[in-house]
C-alpha positions as CSV (number, residue, x, y, z in Angstrom):
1,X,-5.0,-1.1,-15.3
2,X,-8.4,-2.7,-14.2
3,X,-11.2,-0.3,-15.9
4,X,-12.5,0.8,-12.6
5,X,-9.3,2.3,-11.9
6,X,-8.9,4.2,-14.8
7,X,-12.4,5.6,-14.6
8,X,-11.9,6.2,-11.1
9,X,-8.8,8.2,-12.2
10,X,-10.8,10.2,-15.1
11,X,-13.7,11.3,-12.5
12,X,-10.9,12.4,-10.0
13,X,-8.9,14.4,-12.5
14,X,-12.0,16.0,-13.8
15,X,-13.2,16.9,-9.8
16,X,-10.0,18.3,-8.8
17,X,-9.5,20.4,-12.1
18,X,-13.2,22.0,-11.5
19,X,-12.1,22.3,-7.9
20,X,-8.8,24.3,-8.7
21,X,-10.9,26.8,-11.7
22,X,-13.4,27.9,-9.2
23,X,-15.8,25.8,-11.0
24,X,-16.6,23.9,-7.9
25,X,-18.7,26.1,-6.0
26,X,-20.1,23.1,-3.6
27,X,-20.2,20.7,-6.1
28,X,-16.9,18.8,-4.9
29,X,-19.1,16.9,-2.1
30,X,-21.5,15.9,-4.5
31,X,-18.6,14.6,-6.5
32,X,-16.9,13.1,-4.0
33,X,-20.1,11.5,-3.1
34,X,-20.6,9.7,-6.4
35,X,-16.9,8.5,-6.2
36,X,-18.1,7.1,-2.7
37,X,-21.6,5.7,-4.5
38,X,-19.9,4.1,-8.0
39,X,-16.3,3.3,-6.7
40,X,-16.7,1.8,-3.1
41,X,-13.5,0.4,-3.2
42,X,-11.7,3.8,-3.9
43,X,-11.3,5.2,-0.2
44,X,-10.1,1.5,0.7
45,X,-7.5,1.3,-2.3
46,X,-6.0,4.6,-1.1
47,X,-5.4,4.0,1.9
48,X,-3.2,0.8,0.9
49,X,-1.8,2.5,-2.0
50,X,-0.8,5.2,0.7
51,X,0.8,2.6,2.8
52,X,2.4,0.9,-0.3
53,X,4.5,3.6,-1.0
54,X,5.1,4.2,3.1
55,X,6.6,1.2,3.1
56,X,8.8,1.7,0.4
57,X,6.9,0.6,-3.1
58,X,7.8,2.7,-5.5
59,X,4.8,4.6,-7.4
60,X,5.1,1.5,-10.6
61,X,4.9,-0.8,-8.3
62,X,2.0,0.5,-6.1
63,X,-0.1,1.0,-8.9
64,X,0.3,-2.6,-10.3
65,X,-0.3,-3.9,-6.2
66,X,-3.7,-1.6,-6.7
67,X,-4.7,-3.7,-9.9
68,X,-4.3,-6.2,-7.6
69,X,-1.7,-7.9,-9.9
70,X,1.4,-10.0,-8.4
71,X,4.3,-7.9,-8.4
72,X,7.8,-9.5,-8.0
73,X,10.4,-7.4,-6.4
74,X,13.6,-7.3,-4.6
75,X,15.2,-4.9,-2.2
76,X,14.4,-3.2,1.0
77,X,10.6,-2.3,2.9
78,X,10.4,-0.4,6.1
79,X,7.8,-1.3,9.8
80,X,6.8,1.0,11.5
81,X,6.0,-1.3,14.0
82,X,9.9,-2.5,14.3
83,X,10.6,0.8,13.1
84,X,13.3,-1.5,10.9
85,X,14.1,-1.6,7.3
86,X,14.1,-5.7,5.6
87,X,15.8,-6.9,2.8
88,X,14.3,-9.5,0.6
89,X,16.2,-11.3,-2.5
90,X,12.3,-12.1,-4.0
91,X,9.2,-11.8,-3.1
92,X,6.0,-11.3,-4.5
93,X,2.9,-8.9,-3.2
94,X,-0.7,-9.1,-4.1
95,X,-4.0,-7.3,-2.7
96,X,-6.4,-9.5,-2.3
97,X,-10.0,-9.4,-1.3
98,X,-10.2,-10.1,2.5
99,X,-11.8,-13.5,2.6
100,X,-13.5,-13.1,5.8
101,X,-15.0,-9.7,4.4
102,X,-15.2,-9.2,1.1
103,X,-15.7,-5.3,1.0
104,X,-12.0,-5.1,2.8
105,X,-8.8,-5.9,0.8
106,X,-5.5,-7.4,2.4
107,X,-2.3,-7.2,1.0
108,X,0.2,-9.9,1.4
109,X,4.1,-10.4,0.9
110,X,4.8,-13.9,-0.1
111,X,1.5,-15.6,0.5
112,X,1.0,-13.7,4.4
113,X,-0.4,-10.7,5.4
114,X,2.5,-7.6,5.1
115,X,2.1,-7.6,9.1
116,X,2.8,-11.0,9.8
117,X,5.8,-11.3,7.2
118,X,7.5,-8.2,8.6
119,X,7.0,-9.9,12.2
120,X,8.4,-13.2,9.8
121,X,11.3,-11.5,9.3
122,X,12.1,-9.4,12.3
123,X,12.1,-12.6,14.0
124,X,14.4,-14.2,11.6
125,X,16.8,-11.7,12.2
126,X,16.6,-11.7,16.2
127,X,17.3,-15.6,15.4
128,X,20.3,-14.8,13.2
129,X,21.5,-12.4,16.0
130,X,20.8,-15.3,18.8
131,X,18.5,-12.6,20.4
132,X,14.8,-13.7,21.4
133,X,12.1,-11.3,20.0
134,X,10.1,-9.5,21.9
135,X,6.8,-8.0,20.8
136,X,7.1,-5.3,18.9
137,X,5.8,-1.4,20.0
138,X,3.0,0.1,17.9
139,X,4.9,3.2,15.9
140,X,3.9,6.2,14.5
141,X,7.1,7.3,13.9
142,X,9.2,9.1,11.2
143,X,9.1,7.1,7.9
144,X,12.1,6.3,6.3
145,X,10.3,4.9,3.3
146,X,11.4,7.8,1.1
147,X,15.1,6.6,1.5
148,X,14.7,3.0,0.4
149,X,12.2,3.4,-2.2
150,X,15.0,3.1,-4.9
151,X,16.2,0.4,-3.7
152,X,13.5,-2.0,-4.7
153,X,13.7,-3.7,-7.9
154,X,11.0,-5.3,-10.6
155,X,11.8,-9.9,-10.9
């Protein structure tokens, strides 16, 4: 695990434990503000870790996705937006840096962005079924992650 992550993880442990004593007493915001101040990348990297495992990563693989290694895997991921499960035999994911802006991370399946492989492979399937996609609604709907998170395996 990258250095930053692990130090990261220290100075969160050690804010929520003093939170939790009592020990706190207004000091979590200034904490929380030198998370913000020294790890800049921390709210960003939970938010995809977040939708990592809302997709259907299990918590081994979302952590190595975080380190922004490439993890091979096999098995099922869930869309909101198609509100639809995928299979894949192999694939690989990797956060990367945005390149367009470099404070924003971007985490792709298979060389493309998660979004445009899931619409990848919705269509696929519309084309199996001799059916001509249509775009997709924006969903906030119930996740079904939590079912098919066993299903995905390390390559």
């Amino acid at each position: 695990m990258p250095e930053i992550l692990t130090d990261a993880y220290l100075l969160f442990t050690f804010v929520f434990k003093q939170a939790l004593s009592g020990e706190a007493n207004g000091d979590l915001k200034k904490y929380k503000a030198d998370i913000a101040r020294y790890f800049p990348d921390i709210e960003e990297l939970l938010n995809w870790g977040r939708y990592c495992t809302h997709i259907g990563f299990p918590d081994r693989f979302t952590q190595r996705i975080l380190t922004q290694e490439s993890v091979g895997f096999a098995g099922v991921l869930f869309s909101s937006e198609h509100n639809q499960t995928f299979r894949t035999e192999g694939s690989v994911a990797k956060l990367e840096r945005n390149p367009a802006d470099k404070r924003r991370f971007m985490l792709n399946i298979d060389g493309v962005n998660v979004f445009q492989w899931f619409r990848n492979m919705a269509r696929k399937f519309l084309d199996k079924l001799g059916l001509q996609p249509r775009e997709p609604k924006q969903s906030r709907g119930r996740s079904r992650s939590e079912e098919h998170t066993s299903e995905l395996q390390s390559q």
